[in-house]
C-alpha positions in Angstrom: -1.3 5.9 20.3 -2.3 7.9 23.2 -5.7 9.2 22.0 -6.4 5.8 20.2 -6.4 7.2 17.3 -6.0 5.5 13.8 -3.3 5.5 11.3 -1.0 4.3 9.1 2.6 4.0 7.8 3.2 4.8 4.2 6.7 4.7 2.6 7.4 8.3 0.8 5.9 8.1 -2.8 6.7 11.4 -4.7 4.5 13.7 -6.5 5.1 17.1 -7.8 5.4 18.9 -4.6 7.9 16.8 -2.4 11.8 17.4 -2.5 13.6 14.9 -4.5 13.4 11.3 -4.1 17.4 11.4 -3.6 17.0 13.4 -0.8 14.4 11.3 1.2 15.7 7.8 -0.1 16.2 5.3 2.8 18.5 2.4 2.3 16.6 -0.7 3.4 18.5 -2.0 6.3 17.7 1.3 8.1 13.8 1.7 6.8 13.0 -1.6 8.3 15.4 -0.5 11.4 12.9 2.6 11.7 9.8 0.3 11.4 10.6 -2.3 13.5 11.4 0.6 16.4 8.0 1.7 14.9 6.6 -1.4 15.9 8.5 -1.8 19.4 6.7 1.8 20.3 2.5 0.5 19.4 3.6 -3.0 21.0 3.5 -1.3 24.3 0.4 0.8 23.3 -1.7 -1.7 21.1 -5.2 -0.7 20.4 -8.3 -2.6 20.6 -8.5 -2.8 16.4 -6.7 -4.2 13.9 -3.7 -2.8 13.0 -3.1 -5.3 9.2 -4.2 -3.0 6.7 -2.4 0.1 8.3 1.0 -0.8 9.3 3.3 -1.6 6.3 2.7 0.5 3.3 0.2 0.4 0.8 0.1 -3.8 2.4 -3.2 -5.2 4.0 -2.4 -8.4 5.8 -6.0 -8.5 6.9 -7.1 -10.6 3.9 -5.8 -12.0 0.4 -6.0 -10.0 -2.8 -4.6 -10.1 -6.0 -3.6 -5.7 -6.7 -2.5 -3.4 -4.1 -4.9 -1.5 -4.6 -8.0 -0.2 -7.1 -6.1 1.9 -9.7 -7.5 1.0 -13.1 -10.3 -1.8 -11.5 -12.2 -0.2 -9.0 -11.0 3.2 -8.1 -10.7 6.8 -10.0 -9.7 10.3 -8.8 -11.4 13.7 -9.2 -9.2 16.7 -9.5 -10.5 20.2 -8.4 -12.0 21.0 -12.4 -13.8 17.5 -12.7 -11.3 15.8 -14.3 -10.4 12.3 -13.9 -7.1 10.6 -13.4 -6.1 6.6 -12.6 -3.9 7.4 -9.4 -3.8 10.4 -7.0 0.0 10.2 -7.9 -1.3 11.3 -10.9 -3.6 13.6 -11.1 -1.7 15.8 -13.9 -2.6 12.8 -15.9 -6.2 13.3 -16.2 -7.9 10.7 -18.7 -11.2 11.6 -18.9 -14.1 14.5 -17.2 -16.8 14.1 -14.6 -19.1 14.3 -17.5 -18.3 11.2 -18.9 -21.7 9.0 -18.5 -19.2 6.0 -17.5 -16.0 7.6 -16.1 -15.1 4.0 -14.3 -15.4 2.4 -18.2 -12.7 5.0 -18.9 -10.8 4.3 -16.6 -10.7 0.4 -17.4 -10.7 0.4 -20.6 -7.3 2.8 -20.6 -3.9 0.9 -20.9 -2.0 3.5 -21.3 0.0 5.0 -18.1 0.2 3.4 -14.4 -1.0 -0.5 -15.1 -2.2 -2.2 -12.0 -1.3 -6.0 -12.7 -2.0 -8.9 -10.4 0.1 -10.3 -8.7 0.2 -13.7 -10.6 1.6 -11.7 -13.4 4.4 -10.0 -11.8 8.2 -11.7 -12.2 9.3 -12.2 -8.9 6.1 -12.4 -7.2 4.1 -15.7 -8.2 6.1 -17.7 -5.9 6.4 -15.6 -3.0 4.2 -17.0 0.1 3.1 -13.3 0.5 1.8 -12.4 -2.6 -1.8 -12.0 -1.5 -0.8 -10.2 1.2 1.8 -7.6 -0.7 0.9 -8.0 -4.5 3.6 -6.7 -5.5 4.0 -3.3 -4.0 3.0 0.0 -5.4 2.8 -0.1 -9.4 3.5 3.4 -10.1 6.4 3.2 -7.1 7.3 0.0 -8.7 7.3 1.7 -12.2 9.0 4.4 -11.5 12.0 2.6 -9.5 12.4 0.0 -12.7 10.7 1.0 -15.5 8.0 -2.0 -15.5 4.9 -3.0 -14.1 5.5 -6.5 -14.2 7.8 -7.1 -11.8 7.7 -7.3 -8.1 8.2 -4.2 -5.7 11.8 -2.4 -5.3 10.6 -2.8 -1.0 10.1 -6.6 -1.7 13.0 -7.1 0.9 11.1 -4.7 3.5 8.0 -6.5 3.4 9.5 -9.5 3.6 11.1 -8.1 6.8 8.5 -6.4 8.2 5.4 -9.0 7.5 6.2 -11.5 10.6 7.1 -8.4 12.8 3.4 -7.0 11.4 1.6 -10.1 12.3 3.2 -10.6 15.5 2.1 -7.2 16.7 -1.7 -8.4 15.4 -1.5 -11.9 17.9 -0.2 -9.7 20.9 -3.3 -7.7 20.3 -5.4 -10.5 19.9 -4.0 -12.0 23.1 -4.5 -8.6 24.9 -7.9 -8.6 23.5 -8.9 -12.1 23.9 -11.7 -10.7 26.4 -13.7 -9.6 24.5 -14.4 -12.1 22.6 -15.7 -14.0 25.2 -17.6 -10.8 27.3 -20.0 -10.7 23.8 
């Protein structure tokens, strides 16, 4: 916050390096405790730029969308021998090679492994006002907490928590900011 510089808060996701999710599990009541004291310490450093799409997760409050993010639409990962995977949660599940002539087909076209639905498909979800906001969480988080892909996030009750505090932070920086809209 000092330097200005930017960032973000993720929630742990595990791959095949970290220690066990057991070990670094929060209960909810004290991961939005943490986030919300989080919040308290940029609220009396905000920066001149948005904050939306960096604060809560894999969230962007900045604008309505209907996936989290690209996995399986718009997005693909490269592993260090050219091979292609859906998620960089999961690169040891390679689906295809840089040498593919249309690696992003691949990628589409694949419905096996991590699924990235919309949001209007997900049970628990289609009614929610923040559904274009959240989407549903993390698929592969969501997957591997439940066992599904259609069905909202296991952190549904922290983003539900932690979206007014979000957007509050964004109008105090507007406010403190409001300056410069009017200097230009």
């Amino acid at each position: 916050m000092e330097n200005n510089l930017p960032f973000s808060l993720n929630f742990y996701r595990e791959n095949e390096l970290s220690a066990s999710y057991e070990d670094l599990q929060l209960e909810e009541s004290r991961l939005i405790e943490g986030m919300l004291a989080a919040f308290k310490v940029i609220e009396l450093k905000l920066p001149n730029r948005s904050l939306l799409g960096s604060l809560i997760d894999r969230a962007n409050l900045s604008s309505p969308h209907k996936r989290t993010c690209g996995v399986g639409q718009s997005y693909l990962v490269f592993d260090y021998k050219g091979q292609i995977a859906k998620c960089q949660m999961q690169l040891h599940k390679t689906i295809s090679s840089s040498t593919t002539e249309d690696p992003l087909s691949v990628v589409r076209q694949d419905k096996v492994g991590i699924q990235n639905l919309s949001v209007e498909e997900k049970e628990g979800c289609r009614t929610c006002e923040w559904k274009y906001w959240c989407t549903g969480g993390c698929s592969l988080a969501t997957f591997k907490a439940t066992g599904r892909y259609d069905i909202q996030s296991p952190n549904c009750n922290i983003y539900k928590a932690l979206y007014p505090e979000a957007l509050r932070l964004e109008g105090l920086r507007l406010i403190k900011y409001s300056y410069l809209l009017y200097k230009y």
